[in-house]
N, C-alpha and C positions, 0 to 999 in steps of 0.2 A: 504494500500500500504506500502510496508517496506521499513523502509528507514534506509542508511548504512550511516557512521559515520565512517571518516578517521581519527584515532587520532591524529597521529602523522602529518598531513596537516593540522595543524590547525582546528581541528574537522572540516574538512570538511564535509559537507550533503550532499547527495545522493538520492532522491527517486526513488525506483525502480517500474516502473509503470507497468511492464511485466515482471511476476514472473514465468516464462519461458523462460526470456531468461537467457543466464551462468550469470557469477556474471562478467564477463572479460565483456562482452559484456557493461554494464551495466556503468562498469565503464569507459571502454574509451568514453562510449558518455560525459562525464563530467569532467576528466580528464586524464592523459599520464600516461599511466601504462604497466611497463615493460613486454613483451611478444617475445617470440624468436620462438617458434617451431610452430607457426597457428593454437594455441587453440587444439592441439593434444593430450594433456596431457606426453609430450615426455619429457618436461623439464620441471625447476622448478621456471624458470623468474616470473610465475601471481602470485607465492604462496602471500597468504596475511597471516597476523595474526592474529587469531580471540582473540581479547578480551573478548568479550561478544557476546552470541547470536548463541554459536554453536549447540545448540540444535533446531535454524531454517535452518540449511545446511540439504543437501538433505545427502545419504548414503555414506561412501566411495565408491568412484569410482575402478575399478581394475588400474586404473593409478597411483592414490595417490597410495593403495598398496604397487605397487613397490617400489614406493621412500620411504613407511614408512619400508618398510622391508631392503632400505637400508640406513636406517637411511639420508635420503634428507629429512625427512618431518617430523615434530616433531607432537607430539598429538592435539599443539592448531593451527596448520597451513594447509591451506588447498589450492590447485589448484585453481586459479579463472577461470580459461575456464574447469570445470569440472562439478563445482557444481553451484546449482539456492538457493535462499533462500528464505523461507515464511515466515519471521518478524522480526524483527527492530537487525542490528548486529552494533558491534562495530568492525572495525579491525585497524591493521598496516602493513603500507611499509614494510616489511623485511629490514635490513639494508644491506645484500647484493644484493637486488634486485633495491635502489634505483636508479632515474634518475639524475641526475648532472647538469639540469637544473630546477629542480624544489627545492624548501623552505622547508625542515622539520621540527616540529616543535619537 
């Protein structure tokens, strides 16, 4: 089972018991993570930051795409209601994506 690793939450842990659902899914069962357009891939609120582990993300999606073609989405960041992952990642909050009531660390 892969388990995701928040750095910047204070390493928070994650296991992802159902490596089919998105990665957005996965996290709000565990914590608050900014999302705006209903997992549509329209915007770029789930983006997280992949530290480590991007070679368990599934392929780009045609959504990322768009925002990498226009510079919204950098090489190590990726959509969380786009992509599923099959083994152990590291990521981070974006700093313009964080929430105002949650701890960074």
């Amino acid at each position: 089972m892969p388990r995701i690793i928040i750095d910047n939450l204070s390493s928070k842990a994650i296991e992802c018991e159902d490596k089919s659902k998105k990665l957005l899914q996965t996290l709000l069962e565990q914590v608050d993570w900014m999302h705006a357009c209903g997992a549509k891939g329209r915007c770029t609120t789930c983006k997280v930051v992949v530290i480590e582990g991007m070679e368990h993300f599934d392929s780009i999606t045609d959504a990322e795409q768009r925002f990498i073609n226009l510079n919204k989405l950098q090489p190590n960041e990726r959509l969380a209601c786009q992509v599923t992952i099959s083994g152990d990642v590291v990521l981070a909050v974006s700093d313009e994506n964080k929430l105002p009531h949650l701890k960074y660390s």
